[in-house]
VOBA-1610 file (N, C-alpha, C; in pm, whole numbers, padded with zeros to 5 digits, always signed):
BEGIN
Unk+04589-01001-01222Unk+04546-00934-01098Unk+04438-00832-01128Unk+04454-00754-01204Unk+04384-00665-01271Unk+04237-00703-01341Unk+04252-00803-01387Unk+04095-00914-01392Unk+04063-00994-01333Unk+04122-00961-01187Unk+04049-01056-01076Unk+03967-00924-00988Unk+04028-00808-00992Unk+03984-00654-00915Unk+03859-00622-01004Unk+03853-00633-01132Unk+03738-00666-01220Unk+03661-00703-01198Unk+03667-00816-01172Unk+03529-00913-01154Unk+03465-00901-01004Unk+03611-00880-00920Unk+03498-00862-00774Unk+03436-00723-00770Unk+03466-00573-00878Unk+03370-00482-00877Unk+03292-00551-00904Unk+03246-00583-01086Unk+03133-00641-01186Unk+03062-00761-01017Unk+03108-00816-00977Unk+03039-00911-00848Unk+02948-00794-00768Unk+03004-00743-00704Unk+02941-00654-00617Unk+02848-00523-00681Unk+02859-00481-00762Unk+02756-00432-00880Unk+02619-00490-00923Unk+02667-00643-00940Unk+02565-00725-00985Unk+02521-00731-00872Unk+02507-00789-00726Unk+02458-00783-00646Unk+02365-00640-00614Unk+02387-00542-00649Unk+02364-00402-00603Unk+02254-00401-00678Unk+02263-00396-00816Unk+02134-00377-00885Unk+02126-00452-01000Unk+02146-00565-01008Unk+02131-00665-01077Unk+02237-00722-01198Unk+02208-00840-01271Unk+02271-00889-01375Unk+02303-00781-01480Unk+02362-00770-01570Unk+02360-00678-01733Unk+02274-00665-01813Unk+02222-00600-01863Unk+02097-00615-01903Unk+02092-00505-02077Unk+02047-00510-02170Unk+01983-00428-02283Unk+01879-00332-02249Unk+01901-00148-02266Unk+01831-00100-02261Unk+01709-00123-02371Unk+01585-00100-02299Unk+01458-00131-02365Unk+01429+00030-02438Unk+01339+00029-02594Unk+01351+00124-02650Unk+01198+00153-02577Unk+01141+00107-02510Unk+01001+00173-02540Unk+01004+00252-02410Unk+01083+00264-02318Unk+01055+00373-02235Unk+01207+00394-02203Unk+01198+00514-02110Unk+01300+00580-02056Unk+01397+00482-01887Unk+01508+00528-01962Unk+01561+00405-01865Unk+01601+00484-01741Unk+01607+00412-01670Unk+01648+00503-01473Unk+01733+00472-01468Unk+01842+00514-01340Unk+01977+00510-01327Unk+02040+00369-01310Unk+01943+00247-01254Unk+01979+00097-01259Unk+01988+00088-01424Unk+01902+00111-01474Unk+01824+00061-01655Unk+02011+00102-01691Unk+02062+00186-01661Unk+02204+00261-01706Unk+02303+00178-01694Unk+02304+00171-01551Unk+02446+00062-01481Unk+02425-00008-01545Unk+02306-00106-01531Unk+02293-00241-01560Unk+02347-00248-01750Unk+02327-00187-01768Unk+02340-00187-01994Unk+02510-00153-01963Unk+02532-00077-01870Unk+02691-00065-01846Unk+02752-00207-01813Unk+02671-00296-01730Unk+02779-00410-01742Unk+02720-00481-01853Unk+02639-00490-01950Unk+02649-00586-02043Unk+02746-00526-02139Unk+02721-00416-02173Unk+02836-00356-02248Unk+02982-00408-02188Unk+03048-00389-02100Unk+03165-00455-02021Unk+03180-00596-02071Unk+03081-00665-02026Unk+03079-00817-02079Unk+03134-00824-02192Unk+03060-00772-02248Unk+03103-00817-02427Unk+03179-00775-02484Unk+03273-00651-02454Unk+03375-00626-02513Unk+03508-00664-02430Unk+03590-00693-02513Unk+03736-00734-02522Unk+03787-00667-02368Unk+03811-00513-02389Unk+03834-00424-02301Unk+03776-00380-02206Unk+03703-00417-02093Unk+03569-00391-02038Unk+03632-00350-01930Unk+03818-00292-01918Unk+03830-00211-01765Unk+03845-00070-01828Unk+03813-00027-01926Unk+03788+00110-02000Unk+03654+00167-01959Unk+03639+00202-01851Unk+03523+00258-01784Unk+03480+00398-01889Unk+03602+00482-01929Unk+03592+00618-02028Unk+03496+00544-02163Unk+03485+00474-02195Unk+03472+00406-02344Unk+03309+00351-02331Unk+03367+00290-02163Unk+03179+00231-02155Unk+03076+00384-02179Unk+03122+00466-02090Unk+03054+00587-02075Unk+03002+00684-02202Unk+03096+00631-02285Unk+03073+00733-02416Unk+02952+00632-02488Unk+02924+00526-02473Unk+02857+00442-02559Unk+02743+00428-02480Unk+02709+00459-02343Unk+02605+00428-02288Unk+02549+00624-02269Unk+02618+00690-02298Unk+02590+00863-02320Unk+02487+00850-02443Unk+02577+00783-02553Unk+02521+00765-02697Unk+02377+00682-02707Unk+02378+00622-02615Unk+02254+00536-02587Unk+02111+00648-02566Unk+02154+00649-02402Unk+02111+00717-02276Unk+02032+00861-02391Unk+02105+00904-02493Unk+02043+01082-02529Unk+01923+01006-02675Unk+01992+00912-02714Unk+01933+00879-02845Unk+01781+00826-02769Unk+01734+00770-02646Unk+01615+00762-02610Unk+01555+00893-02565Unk+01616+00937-02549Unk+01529+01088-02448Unk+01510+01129-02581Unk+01539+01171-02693Unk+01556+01238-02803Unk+01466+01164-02903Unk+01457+01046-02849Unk+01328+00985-02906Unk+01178+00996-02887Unk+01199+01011-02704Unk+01083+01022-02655Unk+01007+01142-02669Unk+01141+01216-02665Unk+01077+01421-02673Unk+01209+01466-02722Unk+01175+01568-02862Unk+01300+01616-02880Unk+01294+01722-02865Unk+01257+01764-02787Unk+01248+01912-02680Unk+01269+01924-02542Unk+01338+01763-02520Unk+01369+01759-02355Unk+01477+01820-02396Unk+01586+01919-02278Unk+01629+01946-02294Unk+01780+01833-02260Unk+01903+01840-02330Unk+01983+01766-02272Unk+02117+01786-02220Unk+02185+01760-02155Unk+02323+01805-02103Unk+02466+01815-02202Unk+02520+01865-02190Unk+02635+01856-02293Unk+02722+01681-02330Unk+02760+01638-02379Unk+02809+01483-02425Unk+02959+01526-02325Unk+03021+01645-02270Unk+03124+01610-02183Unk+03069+01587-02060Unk+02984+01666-02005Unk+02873+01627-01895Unk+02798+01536-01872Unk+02804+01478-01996Unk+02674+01348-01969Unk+02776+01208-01907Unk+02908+01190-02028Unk+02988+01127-02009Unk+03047+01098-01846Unk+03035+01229-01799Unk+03106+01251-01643Unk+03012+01210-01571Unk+02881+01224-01590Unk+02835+01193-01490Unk+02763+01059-01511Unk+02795+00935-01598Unk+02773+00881-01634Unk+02883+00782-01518Unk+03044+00842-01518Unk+03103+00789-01436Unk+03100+00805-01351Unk+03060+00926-01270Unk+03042+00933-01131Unk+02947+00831-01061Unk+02827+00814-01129Unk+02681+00747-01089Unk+02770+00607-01063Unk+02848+00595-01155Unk+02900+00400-01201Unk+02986+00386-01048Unk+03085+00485-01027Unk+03163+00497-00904Unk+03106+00481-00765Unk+02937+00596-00780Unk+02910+00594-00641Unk+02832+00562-00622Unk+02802+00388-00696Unk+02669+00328-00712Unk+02620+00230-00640Unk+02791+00199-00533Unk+02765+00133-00363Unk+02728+00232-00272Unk+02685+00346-00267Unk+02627+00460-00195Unk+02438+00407-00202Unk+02403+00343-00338Unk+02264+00301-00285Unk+02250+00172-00232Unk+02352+00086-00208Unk+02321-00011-00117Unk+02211-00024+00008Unk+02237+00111+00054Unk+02190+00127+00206Unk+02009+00161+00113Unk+01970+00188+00045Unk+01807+00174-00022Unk+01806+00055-00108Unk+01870-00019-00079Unk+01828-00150-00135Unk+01823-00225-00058Unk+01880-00254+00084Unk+01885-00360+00165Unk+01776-00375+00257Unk+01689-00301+00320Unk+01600-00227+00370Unk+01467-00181+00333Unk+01377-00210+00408Unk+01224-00156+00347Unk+01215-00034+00374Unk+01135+00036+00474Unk+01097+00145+00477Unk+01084+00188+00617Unk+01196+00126+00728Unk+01168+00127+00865Unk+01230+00268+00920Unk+01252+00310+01058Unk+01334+00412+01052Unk+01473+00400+01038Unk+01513+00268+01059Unk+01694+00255+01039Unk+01683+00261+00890Unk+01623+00200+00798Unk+01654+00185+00729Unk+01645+00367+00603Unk+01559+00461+00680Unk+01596+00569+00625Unk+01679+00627+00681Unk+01738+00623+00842Unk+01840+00673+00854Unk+01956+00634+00781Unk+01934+00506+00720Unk+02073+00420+00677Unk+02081+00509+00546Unk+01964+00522+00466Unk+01976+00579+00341Unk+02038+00720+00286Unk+01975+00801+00435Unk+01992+00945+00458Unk+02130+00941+00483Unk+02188+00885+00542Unk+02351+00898+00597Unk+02426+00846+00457Unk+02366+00762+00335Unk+02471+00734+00218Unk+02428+00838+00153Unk+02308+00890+00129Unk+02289+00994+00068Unk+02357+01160+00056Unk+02380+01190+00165Unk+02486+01298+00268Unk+02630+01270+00249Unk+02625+01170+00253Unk+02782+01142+00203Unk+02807+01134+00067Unk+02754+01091+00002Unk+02746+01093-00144Unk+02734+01223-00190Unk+02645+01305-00134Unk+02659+01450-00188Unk+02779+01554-00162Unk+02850+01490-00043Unk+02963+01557-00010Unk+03113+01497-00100Unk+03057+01359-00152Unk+03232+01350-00224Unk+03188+01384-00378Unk+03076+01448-00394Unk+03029+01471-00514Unk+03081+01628-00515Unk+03104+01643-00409Unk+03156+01810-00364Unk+03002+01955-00363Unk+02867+01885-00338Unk+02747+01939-00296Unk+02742+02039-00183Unk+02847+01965-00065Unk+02849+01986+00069Unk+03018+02023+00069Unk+03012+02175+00147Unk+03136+02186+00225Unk+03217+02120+00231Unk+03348+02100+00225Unk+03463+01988+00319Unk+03482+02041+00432Unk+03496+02145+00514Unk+03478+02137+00625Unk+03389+02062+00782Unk+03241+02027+00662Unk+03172+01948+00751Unk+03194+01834+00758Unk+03189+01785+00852Unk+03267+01654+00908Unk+03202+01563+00882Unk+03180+01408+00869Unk+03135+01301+00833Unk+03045+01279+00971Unk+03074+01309+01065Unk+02964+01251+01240Unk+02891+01365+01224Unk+02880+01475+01140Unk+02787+01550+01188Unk+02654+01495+01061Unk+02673+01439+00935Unk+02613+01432+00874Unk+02521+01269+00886Unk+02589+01211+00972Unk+02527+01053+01011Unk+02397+01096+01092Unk+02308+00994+01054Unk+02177+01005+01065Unk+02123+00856+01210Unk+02070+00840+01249Unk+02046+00717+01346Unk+01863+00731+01336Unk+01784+00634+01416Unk+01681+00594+01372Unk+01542+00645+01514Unk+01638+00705+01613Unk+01569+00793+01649Unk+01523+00939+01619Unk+01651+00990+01542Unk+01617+01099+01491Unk+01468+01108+01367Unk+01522+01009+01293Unk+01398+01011+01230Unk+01271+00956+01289Unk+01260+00897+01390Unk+01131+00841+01438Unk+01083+01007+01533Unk+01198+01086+01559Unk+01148+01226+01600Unk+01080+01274+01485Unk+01208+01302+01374Unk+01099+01406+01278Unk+01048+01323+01199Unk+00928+01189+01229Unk+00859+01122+01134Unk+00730+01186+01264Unk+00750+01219+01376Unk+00645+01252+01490Unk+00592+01412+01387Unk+00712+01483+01395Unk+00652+01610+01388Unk+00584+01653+01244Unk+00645+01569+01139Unk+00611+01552+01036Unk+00461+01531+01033Unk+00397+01401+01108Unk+00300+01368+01167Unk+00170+01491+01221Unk+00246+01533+01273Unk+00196+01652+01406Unk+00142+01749+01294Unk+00227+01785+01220Unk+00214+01895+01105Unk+00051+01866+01014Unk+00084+01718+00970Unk+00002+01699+00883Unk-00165+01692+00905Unk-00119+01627+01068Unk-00236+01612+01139Unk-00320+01792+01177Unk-00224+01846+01208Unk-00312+01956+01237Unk-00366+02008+01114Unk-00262+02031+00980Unk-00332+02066+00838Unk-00467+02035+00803Unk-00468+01932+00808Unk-00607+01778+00794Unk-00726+01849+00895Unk-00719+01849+01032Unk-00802+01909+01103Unk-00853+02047+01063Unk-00773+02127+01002Unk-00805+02243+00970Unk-00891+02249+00845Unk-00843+02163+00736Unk-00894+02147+00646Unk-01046+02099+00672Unk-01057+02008+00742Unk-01217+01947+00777Unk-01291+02078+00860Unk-01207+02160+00901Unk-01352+02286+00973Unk-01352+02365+00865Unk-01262+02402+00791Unk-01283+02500+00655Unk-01395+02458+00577Unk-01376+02333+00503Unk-01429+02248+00431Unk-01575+02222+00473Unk-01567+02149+00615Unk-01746+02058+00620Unk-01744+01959+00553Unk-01813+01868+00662Unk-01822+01749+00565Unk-01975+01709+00619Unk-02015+01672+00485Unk-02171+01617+00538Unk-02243+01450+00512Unk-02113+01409+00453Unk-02162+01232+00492Unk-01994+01228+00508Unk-02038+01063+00592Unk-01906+01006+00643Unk-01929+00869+00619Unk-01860+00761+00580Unk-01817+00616+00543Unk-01734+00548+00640Unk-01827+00460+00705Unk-01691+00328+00797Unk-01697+00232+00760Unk-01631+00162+00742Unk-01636+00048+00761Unk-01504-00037+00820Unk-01524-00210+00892Unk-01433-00274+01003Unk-01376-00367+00912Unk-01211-00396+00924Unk-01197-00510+00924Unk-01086-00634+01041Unk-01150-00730+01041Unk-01051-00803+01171Unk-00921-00862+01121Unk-00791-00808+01150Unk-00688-00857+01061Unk-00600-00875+01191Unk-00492-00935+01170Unk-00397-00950+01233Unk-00271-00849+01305Unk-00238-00804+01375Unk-00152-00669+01402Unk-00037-00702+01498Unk+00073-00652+01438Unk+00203-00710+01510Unk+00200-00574+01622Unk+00224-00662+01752Unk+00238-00600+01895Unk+00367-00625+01972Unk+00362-00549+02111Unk+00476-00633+02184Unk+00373-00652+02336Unk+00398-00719+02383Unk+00321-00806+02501Unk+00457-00828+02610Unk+00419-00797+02725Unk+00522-00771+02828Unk+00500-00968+02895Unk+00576-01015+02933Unk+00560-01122+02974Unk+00603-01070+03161Unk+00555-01226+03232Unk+00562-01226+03389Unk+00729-01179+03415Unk+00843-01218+03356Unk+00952-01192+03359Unk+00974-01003+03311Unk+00891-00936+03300Unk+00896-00810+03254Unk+01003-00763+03158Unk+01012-00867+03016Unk+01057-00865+02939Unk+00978-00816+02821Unk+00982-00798+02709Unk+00875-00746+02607Unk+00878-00860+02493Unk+00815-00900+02424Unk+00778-01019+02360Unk+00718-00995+02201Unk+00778-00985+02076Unk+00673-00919+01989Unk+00561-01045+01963Unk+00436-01041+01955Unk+00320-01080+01877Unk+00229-01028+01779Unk+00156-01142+01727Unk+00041-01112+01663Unk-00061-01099+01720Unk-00170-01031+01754Unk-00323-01009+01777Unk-00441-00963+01681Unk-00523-01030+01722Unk-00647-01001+01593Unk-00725-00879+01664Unk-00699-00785+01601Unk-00784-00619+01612Unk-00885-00575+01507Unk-00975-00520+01572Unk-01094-00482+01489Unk-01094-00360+01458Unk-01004-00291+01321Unk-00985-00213+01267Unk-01102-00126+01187Unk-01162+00000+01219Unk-01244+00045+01118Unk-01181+00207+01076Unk-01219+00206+00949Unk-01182+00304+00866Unk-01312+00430+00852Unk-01244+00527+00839Unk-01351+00625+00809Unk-01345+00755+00744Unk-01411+00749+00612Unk-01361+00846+00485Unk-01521+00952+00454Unk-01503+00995+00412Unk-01600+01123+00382Unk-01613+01100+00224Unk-01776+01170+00182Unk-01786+01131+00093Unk-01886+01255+00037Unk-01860+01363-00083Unk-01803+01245-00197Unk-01669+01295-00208Unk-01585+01150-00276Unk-01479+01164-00287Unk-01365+01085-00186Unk-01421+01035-00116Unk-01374+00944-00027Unk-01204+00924+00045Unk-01221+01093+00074Unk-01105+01121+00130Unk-01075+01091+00286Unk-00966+01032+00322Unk-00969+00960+00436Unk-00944+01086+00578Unk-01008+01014+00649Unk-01048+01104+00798Unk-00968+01031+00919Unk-01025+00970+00968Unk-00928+00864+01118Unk-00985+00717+01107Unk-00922+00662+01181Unk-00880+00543+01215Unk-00939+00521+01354Unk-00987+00390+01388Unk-00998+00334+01535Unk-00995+00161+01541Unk-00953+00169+01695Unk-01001+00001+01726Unk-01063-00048+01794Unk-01179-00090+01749Unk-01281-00173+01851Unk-01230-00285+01971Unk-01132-00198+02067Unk-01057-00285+02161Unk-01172-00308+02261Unk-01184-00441+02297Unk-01310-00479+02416Unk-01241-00478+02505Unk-01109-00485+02539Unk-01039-00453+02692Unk-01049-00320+02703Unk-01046-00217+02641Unk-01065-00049+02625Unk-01179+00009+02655Unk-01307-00106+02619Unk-01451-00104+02604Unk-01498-00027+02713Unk-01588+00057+02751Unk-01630+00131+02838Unk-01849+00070+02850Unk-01867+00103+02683Unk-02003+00070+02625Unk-02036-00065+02631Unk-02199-00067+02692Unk-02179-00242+02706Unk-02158-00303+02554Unk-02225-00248+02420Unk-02191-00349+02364Unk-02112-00305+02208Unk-02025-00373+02115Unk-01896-00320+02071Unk-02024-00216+01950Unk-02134-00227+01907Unk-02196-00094+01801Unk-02206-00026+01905Unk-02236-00017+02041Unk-02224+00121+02123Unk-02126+00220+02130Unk-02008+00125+02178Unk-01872+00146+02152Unk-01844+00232+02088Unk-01822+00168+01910Unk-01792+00231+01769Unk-01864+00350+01758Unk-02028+00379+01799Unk-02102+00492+01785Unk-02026+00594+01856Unk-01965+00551+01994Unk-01893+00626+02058Unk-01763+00722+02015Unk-01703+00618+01940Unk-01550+00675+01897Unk-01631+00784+01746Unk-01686+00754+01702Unk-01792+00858+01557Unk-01820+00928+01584Unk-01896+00932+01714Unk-01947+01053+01761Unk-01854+01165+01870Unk-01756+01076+01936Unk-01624+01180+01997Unk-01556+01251+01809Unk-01521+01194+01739Unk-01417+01213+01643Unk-01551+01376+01574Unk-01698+01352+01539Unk-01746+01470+01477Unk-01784+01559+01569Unk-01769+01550+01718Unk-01776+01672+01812Unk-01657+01725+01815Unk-01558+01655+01828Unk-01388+01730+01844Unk-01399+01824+01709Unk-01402+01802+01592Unk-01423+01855+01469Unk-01548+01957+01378Unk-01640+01964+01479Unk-01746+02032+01449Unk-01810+02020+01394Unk-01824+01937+01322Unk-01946+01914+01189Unk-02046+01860+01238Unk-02123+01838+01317Unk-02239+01800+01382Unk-02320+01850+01281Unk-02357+01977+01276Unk-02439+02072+01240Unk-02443+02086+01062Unk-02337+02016+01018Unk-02295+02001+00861Unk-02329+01846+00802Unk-02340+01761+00890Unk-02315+01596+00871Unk-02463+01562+00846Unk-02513+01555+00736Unk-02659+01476+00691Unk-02665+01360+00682Unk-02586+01256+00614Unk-02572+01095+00573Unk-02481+01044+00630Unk-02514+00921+00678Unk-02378+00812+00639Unk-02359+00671+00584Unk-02310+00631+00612Unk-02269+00520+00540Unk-02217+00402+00568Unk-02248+00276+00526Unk-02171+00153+00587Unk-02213+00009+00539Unk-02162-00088+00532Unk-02235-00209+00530Unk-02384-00267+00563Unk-02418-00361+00500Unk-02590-00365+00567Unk-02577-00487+00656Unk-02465-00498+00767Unk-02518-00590+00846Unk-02570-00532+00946Unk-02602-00638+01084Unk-02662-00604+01149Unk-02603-00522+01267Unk-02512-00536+01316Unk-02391-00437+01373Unk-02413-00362+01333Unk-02451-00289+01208Unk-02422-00133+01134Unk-02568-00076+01195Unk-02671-00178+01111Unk-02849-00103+01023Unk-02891-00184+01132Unk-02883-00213+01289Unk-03010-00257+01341Unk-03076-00147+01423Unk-03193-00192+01377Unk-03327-00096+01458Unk-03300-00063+01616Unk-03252-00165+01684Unk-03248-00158+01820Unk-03156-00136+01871Unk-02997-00222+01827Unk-02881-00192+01857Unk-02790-00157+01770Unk-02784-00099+01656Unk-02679-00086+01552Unk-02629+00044+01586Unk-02479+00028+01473Unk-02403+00180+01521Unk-02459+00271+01482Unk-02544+00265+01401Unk-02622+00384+01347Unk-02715+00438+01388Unk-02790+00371+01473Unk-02910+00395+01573Unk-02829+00496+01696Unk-02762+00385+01759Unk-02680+00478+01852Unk-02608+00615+01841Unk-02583+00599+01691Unk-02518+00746+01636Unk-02598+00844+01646Unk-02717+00823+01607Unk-02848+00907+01587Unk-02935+00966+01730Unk-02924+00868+01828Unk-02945+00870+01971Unk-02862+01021+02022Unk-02711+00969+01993Unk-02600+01125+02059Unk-02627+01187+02017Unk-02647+01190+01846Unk-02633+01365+01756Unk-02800+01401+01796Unk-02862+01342+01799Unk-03056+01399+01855Unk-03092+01450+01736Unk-03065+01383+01603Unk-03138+01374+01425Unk-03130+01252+01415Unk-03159+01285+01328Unk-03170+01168+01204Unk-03116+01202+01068Unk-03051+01077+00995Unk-02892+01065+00947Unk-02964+01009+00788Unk-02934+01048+00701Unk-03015+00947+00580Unk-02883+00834+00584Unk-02941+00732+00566Unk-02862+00562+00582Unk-02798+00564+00402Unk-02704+00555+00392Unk-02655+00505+00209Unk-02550+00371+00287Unk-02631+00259+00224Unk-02608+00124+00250Unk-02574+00047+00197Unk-02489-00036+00177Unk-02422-00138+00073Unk-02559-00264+00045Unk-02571-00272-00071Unk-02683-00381-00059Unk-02649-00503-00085Unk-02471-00520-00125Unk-02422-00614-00130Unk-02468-00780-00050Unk-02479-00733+00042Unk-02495-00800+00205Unk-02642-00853+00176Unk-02752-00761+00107Unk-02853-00743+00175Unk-02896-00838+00048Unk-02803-00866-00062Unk-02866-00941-00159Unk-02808-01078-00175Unk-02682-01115-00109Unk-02644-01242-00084Unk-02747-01265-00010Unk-02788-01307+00093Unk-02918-01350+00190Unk-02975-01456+00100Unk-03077-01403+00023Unk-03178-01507-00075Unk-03073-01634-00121Unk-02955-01604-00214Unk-02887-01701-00203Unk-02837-01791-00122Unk-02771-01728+00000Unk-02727-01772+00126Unk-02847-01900+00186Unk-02984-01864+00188Unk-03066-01916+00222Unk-03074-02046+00150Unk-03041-02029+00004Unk-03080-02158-00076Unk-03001-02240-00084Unk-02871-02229-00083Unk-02740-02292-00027Unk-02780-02398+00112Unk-02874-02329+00184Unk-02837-02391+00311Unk-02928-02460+00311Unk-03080-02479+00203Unk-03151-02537+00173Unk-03115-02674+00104Unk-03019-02652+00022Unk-02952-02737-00098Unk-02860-02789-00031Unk-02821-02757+00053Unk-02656-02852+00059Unk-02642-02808+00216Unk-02670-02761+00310Unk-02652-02787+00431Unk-02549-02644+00508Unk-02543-02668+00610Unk-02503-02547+00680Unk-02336-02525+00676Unk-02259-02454+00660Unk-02101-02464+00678Unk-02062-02497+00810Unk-01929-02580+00815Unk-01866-02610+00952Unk-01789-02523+00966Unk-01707-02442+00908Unk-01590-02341+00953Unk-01591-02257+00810Unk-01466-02141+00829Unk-01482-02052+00706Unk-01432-02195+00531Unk-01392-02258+00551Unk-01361-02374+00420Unk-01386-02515+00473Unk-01529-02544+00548Unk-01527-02616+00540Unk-01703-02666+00498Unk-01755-02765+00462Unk-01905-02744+00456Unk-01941-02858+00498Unk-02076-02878+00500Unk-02100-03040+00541Unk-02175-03118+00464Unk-02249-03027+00363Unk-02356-03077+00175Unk-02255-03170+00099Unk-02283-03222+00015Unk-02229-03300-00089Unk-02181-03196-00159Unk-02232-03106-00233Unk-02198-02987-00290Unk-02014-02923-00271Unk-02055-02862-00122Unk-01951-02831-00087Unk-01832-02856-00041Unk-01840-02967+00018Unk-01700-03111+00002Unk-01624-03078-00098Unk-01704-03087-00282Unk-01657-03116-00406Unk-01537-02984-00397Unk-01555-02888-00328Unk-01505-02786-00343Unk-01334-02738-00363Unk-01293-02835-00214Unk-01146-02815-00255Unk-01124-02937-00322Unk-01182-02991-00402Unk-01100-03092-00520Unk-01156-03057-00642Unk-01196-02966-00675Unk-01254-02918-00791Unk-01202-02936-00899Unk-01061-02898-00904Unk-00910-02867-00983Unk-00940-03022-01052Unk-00923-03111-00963Unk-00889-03257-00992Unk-01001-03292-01032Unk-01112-03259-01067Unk-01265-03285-01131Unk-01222-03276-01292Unk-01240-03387-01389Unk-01265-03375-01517Unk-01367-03267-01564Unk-01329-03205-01685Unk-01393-03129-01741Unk-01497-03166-01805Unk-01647-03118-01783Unk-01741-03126-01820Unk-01791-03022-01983Unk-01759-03107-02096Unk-01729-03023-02230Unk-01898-03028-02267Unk-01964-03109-02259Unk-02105-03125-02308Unk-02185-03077-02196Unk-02261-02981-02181Unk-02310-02964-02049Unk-02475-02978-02106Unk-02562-03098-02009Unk-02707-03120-02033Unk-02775-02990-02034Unk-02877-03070-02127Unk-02984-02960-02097Unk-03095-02966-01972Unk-03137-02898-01853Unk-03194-02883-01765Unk-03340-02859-01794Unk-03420-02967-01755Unk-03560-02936-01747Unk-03614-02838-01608Unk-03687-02779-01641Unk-03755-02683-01538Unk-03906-02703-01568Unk-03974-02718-01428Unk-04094-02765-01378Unk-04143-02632-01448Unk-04073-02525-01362Unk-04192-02368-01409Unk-04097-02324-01524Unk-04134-02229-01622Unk-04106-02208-01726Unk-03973-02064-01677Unk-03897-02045-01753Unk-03824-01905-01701Unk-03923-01805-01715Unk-03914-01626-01652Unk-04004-01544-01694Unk-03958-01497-01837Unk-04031-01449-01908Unk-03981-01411-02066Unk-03998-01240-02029Unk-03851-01189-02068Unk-03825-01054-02050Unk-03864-00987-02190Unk-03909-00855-02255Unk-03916-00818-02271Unk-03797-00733-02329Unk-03769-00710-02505Unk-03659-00691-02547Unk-03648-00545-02513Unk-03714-00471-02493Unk-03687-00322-02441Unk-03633-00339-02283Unk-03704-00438-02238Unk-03626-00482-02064Unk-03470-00513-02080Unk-03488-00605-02173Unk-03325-00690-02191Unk-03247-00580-02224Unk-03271-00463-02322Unk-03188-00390-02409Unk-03171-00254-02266
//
């Protein structure tokens, strides 16, 4: 009976934080790295419901690495280490609730409420306080994840009028974003929608500032670089730096850098200066290639698909024999000959 109560702990353990395992010498082990060397130790010996015995041998472990790593960490006494070696082993279904769970608000209320309790049979907390006063639920934290919020946000704002900032960095990307969508039955529905997300960091140092979305149902500006100039130019009037902001920054397409309609033109229109442009030339140097591609092998049908001989070969590439001898290529015009101070 007694090695059947065994094995369904060692079961539910293993589930918790894994199989048994050998501490590794080259770094410092964490409180799983512990348990876990606690049940291989168990395994292999004869006696493995001597929890006192595991503890003294995984103490002996546990100090001989720290003492390796630094023998000036300081360390706890071998009756202290031992004890709390068993306590951790005892109240090591208390982290269930941070293992089952990502990072939602139940799932820190779930954590916060084993955590609270755990500190109270550890004897941290009063016995007078009651177990319902210390339970946590997932509105509370979606409150103080607001004010938390609120806090940081105003810090941040403060920091940018102290500070000044005199270039700023955006750039968009179109990704997918989980929503809820009310249906005709006035029920709520979760989905996906594709939103046009742009980011915007200050530079140098490229510390992050706000967030927006180029929503065209939201749209006010006829067209979406009017728009975006719009939300750039509300976000550095609320904040003051008009008068501090010299450069900015962004991709070189045509949305960003056009003469007539780009966000940057329009930016320059509200603030009544002129902005020095620092531009990705990434963009601006695919082109020549881009061009010869479409010369050579024809125009693309979709993002993977092409219509050249070339580009067909593409998704079967894998299955293409390896070409070990590769010809030598005649050329009509000669290459240019660089210059070893050029090359070097």
């Amino acid at each position: 009976m007694a090695q059947n109560t065994c094995d369904k702990v060692k079961c539910k353990l293993t589930k918790l934080i894994g199989t048994g395992k050998t501490l590794l010498e080259s770094e410092l082990p964490t409180l799983r790295d512990v348990l876990r060397y606690g049940l291989f130790l168990r395994r292999i010996e004869e006696n493995n419901q001597n929890l006192r015995l595991t503890s003294e041998k995984l103490w002996t472990s546990v100090k001989y690495l720290w003492q390796k790593a630094n023998p000036l960490i300081p360390i706890i006494s071998y009756k202290k280490g031992k004890e709390r070696i068993i306590y951790d082993w005892k109240k090591a279904y208390n982290l269930a609730s941070a293992l089952r769970f990502g990072t939602s608000n139940r799932a820190t209320a779930s954590i916060g409420t084993a955590l609270l309790k755990a500190a109270k049979d550890a004897g941290f907390l009063k016995d007078h306080i009651l177990d319902k006063h210390l339970a946590l639920d997932h509105k509370k934290i979606e409150r103080s994840k607001q004010r938390v919020m609120n806090v940081c946000k105003e810090r941040h704002n403060n920091e940018v009028k102290k500070e000044g900032i005199q270039c700023i960095m955006f750039d968009g990307r179109k990704d997918l974003t989980k929503t809820v969508v009310y249906g005709n039955d006035g029920k709520s529905y979760p989905r996906e929608i594709k939103e046009d997300h742009y980011s915007v960091c200050s530079e140098p140092g490229g510390k992050y500032l706000f967030h927006f979305v180029n929503n065209s149902e939201e749209r006010e500006a006829r067209t979406p670089a009017e728009h975006i100039a719009e939300q750039l130019y509300d976000w550095i009037i609320a904040h003051g730096i008009e008068n501090q902001l010299i450069a900015i920054g962004g991709d070189s397409t045509n949305l960003n850098t056009g003469w007539k309609g780009g966000i940057i033109q329009f930016l320059e229109k509200k603030l009544g200066f002129k902005l020095i442009w620092i531009i990705c030339a990434l963009h601006t140097n695919e082109l020549p290639l881009r061009h010869l591609m479409l010369a050579l092998d024809g125009k693309t049908l979709s993002e993977n698909r092409f219509s050249g001989n070339i580009g067909k070969l593409i998704n079967i590439a894998t299955n293409l024999p390896i070409l070990t001898c590769i010809p030598q290529l005649d050329f009509v015009v000669d290459l240019i000959h660089l210059e070893k101070e050029v090359v070097d």
